[in-house]
PDB file of N, CA, C, O and CB in Angstrom:
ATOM      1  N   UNK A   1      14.025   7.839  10.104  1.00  0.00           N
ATOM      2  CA  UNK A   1      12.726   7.374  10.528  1.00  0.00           C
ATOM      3  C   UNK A   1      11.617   8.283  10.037  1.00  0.00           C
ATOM      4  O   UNK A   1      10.487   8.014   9.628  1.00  0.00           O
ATOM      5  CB  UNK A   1      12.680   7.264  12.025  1.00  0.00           C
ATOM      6  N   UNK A   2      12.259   9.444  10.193  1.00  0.00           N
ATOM      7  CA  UNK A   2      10.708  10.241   9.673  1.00  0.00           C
ATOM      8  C   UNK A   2      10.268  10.576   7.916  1.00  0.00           C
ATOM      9  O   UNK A   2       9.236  10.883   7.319  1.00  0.00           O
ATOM     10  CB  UNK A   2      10.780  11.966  10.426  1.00  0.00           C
ATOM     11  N   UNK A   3      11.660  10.318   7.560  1.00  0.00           N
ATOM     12  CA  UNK A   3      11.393   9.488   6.035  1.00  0.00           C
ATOM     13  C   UNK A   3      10.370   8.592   5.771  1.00  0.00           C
ATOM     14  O   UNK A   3       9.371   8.881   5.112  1.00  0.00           O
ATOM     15  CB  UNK A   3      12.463   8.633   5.668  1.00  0.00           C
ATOM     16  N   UNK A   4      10.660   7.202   6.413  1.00  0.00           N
ATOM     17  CA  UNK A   4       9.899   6.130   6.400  1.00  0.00           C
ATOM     18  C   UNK A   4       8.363   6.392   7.175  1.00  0.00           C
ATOM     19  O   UNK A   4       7.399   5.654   6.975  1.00  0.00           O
ATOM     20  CB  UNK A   4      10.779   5.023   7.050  1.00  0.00           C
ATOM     21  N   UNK A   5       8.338   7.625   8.124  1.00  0.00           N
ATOM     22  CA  UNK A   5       7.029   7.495   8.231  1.00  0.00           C
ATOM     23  C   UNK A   5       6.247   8.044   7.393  1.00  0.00           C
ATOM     24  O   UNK A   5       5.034   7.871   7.269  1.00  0.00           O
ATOM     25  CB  UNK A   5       6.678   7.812   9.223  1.00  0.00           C
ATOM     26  N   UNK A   6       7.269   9.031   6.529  1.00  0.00           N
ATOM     27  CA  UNK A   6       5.891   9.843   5.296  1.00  0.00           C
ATOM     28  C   UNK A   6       5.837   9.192   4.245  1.00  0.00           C
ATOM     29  O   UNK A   6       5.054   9.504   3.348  1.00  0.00           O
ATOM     30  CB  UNK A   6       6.103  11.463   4.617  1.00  0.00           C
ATOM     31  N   UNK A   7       6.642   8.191   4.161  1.00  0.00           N
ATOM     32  CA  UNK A   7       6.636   6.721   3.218  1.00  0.00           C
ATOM     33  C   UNK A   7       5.339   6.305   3.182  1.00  0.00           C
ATOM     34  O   UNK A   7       4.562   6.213   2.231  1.00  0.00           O
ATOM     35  CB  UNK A   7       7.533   5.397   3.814  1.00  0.00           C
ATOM     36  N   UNK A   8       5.193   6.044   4.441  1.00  0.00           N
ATOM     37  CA  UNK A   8       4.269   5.226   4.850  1.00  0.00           C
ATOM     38  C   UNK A   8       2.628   6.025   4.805  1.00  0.00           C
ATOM     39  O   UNK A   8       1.524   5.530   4.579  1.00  0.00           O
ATOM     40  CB  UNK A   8       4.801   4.746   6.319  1.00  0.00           C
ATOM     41  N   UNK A   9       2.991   7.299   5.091  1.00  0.00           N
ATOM     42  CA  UNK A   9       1.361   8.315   5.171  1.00  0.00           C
ATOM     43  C   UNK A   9       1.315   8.032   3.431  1.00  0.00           C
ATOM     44  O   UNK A   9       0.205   7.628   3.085  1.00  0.00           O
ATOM     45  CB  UNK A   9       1.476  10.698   5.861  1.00  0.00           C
ATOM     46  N   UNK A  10       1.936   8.119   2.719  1.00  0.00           N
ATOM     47  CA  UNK A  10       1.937   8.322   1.218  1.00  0.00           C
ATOM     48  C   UNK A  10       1.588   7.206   0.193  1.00  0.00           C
ATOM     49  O   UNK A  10       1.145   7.511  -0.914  1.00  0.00           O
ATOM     50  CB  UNK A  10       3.223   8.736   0.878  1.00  0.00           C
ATOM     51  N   UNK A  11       1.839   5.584   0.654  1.00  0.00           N
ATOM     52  CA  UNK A  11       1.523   4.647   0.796  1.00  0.00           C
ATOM     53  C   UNK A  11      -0.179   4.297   1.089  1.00  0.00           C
ATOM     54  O   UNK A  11      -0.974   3.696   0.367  1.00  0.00           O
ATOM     55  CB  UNK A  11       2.394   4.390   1.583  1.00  0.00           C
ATOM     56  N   UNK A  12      -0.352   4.852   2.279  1.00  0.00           N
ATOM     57  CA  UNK A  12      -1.708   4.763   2.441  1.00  0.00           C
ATOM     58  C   UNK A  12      -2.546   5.722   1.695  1.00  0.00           C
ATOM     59  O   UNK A  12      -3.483   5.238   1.060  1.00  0.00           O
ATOM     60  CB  UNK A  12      -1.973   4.863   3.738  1.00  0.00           C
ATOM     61  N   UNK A  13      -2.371   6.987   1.665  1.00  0.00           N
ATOM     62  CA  UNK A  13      -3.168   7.842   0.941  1.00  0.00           C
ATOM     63  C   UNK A  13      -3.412   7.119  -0.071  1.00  0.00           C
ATOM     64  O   UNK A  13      -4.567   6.709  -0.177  1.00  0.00           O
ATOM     65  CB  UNK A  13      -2.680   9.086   0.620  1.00  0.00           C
ATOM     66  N   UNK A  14      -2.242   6.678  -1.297  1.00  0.00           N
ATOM     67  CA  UNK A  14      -2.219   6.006  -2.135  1.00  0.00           C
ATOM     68  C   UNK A  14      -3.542   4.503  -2.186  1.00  0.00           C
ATOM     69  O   UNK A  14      -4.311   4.126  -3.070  1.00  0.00           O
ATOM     70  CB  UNK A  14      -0.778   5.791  -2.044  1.00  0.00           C
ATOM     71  N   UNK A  15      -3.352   4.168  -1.235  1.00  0.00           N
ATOM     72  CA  UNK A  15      -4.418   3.336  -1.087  1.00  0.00           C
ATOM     73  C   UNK A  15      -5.686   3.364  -0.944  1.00  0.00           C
ATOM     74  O   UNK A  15      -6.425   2.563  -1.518  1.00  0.00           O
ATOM     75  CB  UNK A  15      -4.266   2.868  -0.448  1.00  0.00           C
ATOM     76  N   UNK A  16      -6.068   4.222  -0.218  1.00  0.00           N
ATOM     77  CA  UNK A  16      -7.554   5.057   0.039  1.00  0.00           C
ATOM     78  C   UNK A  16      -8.211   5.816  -1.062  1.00  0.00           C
ATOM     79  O   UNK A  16      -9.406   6.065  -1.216  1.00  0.00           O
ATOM     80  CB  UNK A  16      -7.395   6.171   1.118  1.00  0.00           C
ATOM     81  N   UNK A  17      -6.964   6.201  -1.951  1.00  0.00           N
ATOM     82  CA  UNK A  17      -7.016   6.921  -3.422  1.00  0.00           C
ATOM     83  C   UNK A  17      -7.575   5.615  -4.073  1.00  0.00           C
ATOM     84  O   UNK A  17      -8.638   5.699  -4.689  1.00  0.00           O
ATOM     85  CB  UNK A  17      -5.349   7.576  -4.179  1.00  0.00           C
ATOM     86  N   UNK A  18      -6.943   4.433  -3.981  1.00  0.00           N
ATOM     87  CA  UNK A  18      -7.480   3.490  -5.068  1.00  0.00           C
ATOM     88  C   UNK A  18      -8.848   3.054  -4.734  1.00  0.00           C
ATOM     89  O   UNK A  18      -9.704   2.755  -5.566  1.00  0.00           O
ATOM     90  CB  UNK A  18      -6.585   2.220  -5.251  1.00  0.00           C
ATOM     91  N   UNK A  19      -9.044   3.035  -2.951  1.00  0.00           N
ATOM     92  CA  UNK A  19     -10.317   2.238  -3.148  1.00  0.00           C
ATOM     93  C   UNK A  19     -11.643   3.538  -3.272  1.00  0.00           C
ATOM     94  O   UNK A  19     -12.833   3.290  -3.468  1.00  0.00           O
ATOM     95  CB  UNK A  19     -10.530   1.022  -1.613  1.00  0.00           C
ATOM     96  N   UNK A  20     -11.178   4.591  -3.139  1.00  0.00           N
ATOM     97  CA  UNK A  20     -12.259   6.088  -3.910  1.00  0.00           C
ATOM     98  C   UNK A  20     -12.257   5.524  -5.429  1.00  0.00           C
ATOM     99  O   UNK A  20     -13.282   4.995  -5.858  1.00  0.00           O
ATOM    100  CB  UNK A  20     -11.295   8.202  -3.880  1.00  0.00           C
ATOM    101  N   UNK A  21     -11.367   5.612  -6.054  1.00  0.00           N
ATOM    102  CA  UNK A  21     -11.431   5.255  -7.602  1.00  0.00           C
ATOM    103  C   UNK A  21     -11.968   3.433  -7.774  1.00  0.00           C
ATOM    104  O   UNK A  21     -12.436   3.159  -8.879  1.00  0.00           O
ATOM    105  CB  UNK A  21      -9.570   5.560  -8.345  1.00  0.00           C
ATOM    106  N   UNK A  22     -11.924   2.710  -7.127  1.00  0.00           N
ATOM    107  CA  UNK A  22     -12.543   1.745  -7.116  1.00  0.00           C
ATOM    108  C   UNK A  22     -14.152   2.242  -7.097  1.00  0.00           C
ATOM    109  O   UNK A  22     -14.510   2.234  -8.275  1.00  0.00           O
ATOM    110  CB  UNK A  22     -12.009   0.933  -6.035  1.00  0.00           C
ATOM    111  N   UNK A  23     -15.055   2.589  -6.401  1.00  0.00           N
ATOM    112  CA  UNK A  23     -15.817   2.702  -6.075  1.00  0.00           C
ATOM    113  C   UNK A  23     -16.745   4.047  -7.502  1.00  0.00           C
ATOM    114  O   UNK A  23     -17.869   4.028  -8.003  1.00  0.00           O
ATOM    115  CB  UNK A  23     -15.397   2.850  -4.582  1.00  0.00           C
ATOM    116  N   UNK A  24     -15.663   4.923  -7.656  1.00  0.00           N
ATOM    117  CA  UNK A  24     -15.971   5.586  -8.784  1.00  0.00           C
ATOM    118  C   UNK A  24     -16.582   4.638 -10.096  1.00  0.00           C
ATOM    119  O   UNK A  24     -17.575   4.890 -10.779  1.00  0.00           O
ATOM    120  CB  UNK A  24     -14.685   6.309  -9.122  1.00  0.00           C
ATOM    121  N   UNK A  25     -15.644   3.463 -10.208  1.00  0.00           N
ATOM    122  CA  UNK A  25     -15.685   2.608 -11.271  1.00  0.00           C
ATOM    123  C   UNK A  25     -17.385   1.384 -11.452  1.00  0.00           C
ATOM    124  O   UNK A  25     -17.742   0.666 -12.386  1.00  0.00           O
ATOM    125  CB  UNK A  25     -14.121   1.734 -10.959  1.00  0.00           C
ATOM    126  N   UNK A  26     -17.962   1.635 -10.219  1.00  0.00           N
ATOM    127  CA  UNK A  26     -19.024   0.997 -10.340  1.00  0.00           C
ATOM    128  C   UNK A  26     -20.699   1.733 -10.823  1.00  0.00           C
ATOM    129  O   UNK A  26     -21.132   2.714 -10.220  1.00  0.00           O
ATOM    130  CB  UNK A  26     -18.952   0.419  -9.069  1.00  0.00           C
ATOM    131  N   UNK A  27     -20.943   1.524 -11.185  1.00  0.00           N
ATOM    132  CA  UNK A  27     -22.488   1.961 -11.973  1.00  0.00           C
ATOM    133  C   UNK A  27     -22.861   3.035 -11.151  1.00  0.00           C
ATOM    134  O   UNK A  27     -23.063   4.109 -11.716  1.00  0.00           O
ATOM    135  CB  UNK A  27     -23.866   0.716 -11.994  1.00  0.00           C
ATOM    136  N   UNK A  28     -23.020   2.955  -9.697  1.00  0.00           N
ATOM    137  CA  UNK A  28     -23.781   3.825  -8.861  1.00  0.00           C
ATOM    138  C   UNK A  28     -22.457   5.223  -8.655  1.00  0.00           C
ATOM    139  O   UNK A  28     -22.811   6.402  -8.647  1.00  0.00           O
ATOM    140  CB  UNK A  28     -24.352   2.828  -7.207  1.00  0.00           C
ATOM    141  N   UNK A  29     -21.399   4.926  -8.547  1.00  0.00           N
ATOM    142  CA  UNK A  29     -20.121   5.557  -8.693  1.00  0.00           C
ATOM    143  C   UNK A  29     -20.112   6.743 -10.454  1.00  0.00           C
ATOM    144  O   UNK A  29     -19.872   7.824 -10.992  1.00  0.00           O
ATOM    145  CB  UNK A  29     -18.855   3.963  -8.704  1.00  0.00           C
ATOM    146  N   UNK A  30     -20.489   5.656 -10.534  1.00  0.00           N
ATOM    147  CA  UNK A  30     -20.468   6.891 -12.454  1.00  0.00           C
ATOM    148  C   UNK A  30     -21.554   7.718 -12.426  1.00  0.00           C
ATOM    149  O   UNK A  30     -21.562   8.880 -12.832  1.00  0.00           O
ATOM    150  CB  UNK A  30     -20.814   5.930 -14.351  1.00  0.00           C
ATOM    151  N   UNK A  31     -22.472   7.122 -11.948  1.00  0.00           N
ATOM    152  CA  UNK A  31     -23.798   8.380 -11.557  1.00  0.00           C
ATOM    153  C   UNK A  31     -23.916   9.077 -10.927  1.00  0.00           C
ATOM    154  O   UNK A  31     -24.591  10.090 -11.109  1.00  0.00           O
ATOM    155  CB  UNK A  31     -24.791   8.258 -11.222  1.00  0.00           C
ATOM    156  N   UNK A  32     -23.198   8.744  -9.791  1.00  0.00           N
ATOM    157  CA  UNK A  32     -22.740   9.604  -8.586  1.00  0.00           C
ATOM    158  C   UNK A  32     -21.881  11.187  -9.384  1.00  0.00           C
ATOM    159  O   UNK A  32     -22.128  12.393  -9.396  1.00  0.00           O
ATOM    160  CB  UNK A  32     -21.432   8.420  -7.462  1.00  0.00           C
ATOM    161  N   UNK A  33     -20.962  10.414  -9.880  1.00  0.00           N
ATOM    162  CA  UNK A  33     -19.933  11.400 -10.484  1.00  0.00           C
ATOM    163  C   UNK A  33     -20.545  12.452 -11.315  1.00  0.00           C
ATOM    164  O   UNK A  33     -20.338  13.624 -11.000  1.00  0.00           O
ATOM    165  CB  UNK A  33     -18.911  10.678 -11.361  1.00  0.00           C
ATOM    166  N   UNK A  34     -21.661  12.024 -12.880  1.00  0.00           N
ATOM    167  CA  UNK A  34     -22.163  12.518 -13.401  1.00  0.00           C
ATOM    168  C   UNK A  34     -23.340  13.465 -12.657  1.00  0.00           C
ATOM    169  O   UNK A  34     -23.890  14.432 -13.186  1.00  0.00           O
ATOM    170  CB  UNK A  34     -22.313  11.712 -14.160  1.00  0.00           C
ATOM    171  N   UNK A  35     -23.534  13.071 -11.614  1.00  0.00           N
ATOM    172  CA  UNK A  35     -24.582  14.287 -11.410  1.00  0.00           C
ATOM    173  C   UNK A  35     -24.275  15.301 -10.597  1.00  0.00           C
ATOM    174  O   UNK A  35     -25.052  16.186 -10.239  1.00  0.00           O
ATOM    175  CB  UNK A  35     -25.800  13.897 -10.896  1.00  0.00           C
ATOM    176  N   UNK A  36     -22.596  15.129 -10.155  1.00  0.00           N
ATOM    177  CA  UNK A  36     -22.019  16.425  -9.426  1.00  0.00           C
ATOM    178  C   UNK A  36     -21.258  16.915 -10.391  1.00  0.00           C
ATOM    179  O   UNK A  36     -20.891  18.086 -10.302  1.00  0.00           O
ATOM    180  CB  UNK A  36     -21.167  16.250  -8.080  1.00  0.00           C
ATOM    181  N   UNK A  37     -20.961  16.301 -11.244  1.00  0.00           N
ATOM    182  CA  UNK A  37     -20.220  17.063 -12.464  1.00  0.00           C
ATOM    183  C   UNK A  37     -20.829  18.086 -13.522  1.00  0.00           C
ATOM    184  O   UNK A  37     -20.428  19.135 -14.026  1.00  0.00           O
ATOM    185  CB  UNK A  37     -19.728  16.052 -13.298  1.00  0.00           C
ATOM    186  N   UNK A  38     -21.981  17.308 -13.631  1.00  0.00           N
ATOM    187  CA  UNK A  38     -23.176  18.220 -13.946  1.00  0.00           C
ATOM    188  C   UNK A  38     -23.770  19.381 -13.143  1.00  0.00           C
ATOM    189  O   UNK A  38     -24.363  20.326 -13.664  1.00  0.00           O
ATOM    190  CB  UNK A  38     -24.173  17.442 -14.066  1.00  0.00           C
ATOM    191  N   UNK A  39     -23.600  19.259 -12.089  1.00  0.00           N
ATOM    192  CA  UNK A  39     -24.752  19.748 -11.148  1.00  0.00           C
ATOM    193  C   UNK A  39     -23.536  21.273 -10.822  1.00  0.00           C
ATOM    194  O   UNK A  39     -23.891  22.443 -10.680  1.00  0.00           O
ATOM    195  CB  UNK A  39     -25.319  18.315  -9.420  1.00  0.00           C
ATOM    196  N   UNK A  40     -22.025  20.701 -10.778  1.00  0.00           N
ATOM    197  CA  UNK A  40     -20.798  21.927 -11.086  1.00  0.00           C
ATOM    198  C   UNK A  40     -20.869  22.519 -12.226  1.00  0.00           C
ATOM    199  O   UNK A  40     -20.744  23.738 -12.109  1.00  0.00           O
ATOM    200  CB  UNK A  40     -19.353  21.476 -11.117  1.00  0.00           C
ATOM    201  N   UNK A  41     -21.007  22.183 -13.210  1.00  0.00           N
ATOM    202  CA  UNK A  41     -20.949  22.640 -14.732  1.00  0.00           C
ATOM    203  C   UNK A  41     -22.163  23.834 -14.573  1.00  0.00           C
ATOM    204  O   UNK A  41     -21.811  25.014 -14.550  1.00  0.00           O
ATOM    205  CB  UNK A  41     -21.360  21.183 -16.047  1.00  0.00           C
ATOM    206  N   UNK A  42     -23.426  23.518 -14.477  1.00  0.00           N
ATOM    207  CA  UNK A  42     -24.261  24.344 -14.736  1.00  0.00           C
ATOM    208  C   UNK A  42     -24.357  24.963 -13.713  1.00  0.00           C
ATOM    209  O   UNK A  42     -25.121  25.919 -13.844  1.00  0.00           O
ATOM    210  CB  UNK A  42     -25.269  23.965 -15.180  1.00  0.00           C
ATOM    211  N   UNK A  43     -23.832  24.843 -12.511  1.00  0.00           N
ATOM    212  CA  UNK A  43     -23.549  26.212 -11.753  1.00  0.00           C
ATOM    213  C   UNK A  43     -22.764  27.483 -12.323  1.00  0.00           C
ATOM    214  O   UNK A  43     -23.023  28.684 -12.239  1.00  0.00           O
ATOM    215  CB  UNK A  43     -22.797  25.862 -10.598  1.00  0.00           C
ATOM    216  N   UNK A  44     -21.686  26.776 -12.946  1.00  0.00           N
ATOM    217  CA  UNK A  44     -20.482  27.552 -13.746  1.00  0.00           C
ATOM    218  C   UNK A  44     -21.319  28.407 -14.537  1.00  0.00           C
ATOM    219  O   UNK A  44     -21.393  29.595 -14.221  1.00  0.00           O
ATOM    220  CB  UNK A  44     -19.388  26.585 -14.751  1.00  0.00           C
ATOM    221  N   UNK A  45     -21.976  27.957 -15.547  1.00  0.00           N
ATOM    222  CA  UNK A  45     -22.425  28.493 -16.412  1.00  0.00           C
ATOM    223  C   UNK A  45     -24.038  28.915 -16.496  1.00  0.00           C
ATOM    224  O   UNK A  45     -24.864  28.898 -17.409  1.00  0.00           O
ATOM    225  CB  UNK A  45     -21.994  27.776 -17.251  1.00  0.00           C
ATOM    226  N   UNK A  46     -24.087  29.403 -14.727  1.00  0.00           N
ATOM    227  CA  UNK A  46     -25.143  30.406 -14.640  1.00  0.00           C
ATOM    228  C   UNK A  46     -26.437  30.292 -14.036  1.00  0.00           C
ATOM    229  O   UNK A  46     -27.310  31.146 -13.878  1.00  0.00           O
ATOM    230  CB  UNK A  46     -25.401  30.731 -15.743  1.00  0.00           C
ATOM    231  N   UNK A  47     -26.405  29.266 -13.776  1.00  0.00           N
ATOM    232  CA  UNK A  47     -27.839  28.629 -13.944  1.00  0.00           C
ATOM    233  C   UNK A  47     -27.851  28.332 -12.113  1.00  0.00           C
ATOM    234  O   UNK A  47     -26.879  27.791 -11.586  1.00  0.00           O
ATOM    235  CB  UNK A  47     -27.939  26.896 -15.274  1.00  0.00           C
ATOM    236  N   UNK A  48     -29.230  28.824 -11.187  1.00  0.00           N
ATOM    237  CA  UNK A  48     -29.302  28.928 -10.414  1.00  0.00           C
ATOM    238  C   UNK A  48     -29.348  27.602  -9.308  1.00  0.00           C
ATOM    239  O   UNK A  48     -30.292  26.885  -9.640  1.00  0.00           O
ATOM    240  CB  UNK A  48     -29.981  29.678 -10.630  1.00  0.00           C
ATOM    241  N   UNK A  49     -28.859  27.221  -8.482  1.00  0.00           N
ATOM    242  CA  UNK A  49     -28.971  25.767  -7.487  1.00  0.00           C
ATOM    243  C   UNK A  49     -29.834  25.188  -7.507  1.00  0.00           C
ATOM    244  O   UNK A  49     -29.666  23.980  -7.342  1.00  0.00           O
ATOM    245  CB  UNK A  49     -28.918  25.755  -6.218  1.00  0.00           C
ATOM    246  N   UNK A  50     -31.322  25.722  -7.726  1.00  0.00           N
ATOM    247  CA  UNK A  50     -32.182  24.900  -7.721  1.00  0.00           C
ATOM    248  C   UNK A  50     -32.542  24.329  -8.925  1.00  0.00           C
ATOM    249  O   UNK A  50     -32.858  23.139  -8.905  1.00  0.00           O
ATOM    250  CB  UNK A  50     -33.054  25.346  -7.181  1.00  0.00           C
ATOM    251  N   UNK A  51     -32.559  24.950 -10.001  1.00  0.00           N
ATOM    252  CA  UNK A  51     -32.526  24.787 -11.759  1.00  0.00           C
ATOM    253  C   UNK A  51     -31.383  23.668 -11.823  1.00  0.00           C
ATOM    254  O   UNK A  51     -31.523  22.664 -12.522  1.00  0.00           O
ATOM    255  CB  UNK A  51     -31.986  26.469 -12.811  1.00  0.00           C
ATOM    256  N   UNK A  52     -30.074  23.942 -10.933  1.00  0.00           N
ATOM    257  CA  UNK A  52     -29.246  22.948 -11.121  1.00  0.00           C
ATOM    258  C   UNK A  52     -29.620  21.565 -10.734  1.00  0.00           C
ATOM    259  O   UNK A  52     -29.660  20.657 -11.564  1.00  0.00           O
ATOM    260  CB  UNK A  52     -28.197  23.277 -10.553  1.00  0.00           C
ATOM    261  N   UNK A  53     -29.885  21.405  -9.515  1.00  0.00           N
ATOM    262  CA  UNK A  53     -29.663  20.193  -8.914  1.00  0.00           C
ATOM    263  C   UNK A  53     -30.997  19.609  -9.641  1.00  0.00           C
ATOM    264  O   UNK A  53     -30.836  18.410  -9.869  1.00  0.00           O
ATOM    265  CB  UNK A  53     -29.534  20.193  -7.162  1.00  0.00           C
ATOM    266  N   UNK A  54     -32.391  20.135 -10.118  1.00  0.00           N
ATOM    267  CA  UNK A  54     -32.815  19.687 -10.653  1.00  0.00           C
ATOM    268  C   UNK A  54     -32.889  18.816 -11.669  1.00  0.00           C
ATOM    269  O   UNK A  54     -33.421  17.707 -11.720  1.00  0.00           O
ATOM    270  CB  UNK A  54     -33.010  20.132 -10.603  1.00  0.00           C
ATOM    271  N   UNK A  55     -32.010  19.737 -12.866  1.00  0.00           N
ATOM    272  CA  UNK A  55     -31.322  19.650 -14.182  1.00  0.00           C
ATOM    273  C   UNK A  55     -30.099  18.600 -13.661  1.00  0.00           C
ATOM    274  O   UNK A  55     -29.567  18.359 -14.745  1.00  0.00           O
ATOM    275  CB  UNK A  55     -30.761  21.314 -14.851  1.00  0.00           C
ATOM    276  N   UNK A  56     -29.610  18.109 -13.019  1.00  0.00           N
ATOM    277  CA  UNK A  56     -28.591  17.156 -12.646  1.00  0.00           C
ATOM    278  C   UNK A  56     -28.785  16.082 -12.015  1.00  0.00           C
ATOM    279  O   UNK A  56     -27.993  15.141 -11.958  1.00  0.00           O
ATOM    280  CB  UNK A  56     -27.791  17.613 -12.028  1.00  0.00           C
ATOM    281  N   UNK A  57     -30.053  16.164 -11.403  1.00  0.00           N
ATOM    282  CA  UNK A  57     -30.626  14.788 -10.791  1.00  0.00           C
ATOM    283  C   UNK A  57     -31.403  14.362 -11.783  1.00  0.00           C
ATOM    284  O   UNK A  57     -31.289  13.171 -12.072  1.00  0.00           O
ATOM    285  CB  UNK A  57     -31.479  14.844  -9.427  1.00  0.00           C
ATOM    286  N   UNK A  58     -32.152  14.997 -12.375  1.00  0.00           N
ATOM    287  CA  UNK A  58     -32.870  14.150 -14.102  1.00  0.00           C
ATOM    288  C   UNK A  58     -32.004  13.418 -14.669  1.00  0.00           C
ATOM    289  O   UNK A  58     -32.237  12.220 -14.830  1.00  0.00           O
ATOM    290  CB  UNK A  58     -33.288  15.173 -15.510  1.00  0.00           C
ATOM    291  N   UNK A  59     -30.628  14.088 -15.160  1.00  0.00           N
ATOM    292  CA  UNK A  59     -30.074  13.382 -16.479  1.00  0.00           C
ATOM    293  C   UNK A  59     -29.773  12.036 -15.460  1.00  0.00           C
ATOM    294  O   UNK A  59     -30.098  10.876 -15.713  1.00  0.00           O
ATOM    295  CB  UNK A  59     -28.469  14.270 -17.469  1.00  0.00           C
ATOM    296  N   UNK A  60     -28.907  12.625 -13.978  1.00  0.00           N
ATOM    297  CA  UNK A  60     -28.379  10.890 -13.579  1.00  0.00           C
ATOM    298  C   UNK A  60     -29.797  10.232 -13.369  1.00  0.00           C
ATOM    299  O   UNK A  60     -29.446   9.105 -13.717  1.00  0.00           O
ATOM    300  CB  UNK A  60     -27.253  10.654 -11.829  1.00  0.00           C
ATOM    301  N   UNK A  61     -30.814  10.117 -13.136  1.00  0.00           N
ATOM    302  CA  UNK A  61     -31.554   9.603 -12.792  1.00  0.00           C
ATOM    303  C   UNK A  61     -31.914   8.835 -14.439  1.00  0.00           C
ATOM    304  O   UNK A  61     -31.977   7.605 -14.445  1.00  0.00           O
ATOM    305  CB  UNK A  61     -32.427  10.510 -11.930  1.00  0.00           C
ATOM    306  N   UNK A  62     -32.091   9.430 -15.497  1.00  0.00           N
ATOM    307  CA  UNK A  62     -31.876   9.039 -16.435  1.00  0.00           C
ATOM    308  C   UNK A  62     -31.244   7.890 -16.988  1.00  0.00           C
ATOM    309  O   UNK A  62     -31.569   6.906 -17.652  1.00  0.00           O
ATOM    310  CB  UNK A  62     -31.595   9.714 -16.668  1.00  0.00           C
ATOM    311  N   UNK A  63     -29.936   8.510 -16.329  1.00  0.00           N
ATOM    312  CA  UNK A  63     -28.700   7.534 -16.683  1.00  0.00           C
ATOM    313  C   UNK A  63     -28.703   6.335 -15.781  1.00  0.00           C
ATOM    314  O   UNK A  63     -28.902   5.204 -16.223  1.00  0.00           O
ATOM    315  CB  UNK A  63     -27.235   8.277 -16.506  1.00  0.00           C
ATOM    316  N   UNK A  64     -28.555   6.504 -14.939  1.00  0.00           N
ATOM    317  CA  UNK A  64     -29.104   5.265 -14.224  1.00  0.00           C
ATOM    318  C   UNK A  64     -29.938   4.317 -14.467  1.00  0.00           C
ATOM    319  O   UNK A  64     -29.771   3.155 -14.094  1.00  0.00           O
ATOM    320  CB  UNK A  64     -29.535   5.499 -13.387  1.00  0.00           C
ATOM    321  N   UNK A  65     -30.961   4.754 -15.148  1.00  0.00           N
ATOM    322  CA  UNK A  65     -32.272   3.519 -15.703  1.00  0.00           C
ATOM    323  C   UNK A  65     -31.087   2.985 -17.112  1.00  0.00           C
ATOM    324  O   UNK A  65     -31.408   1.858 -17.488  1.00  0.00           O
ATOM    325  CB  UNK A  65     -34.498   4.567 -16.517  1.00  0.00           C
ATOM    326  N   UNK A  66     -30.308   3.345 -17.613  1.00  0.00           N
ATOM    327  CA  UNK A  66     -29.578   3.163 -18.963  1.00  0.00           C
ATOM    328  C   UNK A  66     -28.602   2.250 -18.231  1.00  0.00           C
ATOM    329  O   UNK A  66     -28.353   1.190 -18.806  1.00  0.00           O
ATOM    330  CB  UNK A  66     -28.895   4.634 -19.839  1.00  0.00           C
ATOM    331  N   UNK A  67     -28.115   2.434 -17.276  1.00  0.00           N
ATOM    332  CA  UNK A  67     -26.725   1.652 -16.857  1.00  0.00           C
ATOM    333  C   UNK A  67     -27.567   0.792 -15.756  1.00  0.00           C
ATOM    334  O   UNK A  67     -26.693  -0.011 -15.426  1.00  0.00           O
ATOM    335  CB  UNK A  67     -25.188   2.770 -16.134  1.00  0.00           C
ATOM    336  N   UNK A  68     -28.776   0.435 -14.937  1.00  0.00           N
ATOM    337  CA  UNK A  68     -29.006  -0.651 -14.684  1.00  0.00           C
ATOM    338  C   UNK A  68     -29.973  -1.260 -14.968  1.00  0.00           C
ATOM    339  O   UNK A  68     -30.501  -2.126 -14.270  1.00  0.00           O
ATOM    340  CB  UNK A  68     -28.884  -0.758 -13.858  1.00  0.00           C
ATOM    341  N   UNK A  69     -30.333  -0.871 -16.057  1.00  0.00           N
ATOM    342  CA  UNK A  69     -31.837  -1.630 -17.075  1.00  0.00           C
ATOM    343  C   UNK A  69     -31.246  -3.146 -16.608  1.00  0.00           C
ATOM    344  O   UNK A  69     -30.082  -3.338 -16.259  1.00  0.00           O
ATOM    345  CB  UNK A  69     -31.905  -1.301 -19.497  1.00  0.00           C
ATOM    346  N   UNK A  70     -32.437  -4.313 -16.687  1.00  0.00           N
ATOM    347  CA  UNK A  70     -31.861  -5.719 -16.941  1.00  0.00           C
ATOM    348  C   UNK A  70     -31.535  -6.059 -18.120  1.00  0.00           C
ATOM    349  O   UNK A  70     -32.189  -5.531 -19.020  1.00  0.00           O
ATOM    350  CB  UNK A  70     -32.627  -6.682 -16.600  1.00  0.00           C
ATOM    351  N   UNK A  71     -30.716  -6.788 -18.410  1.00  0.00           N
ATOM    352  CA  UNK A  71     -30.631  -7.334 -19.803  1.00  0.00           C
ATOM    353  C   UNK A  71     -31.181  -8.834 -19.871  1.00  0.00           C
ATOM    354  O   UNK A  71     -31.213  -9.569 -18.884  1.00  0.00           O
ATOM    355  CB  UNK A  71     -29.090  -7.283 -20.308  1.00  0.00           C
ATOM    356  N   UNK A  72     -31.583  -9.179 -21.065  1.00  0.00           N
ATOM    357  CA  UNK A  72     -32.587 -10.292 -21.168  1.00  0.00           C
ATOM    358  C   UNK A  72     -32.153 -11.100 -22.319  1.00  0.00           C
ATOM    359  O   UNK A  72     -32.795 -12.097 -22.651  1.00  0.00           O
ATOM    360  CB  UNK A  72     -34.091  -9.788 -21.357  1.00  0.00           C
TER     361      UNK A  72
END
């Protein structure tokens, strides 16, 4: 039984994993991603929290006008 119950915790994680990566996969999800990925990167490499989050909310903010421009 206690097999089948970590079956089952592992199962679900598994599931909660897909609908995080679901949600990754949508426009606001990729921007999301890009501006903490960014916003980690240039921490790494020196650059102070506020310079960061600055420098990381531009580009997604950027990117965002690129990924939900209308198309016509």
């Amino acid at each position: 039984m206690a097999l089948l119950a970590r079956l089952l915790q592992l199962l679900r994680f598994l599931e909660e994993l897909l609908a995080f990566l679901d949600i990754l996969a949508t426009p606001v999800g990729q921007i999301a991603s890009l501006g903490v990925l960014l916003y980690g990167g240039l921490l790494t490499f020196g650059s102070d929290a506020s310079t960061a989050a600055t420098l990381a909310g531009s580009v997604a903010l950027g990117f965002s006008c690129l990924l939900t421009r209308p198309r016509n």
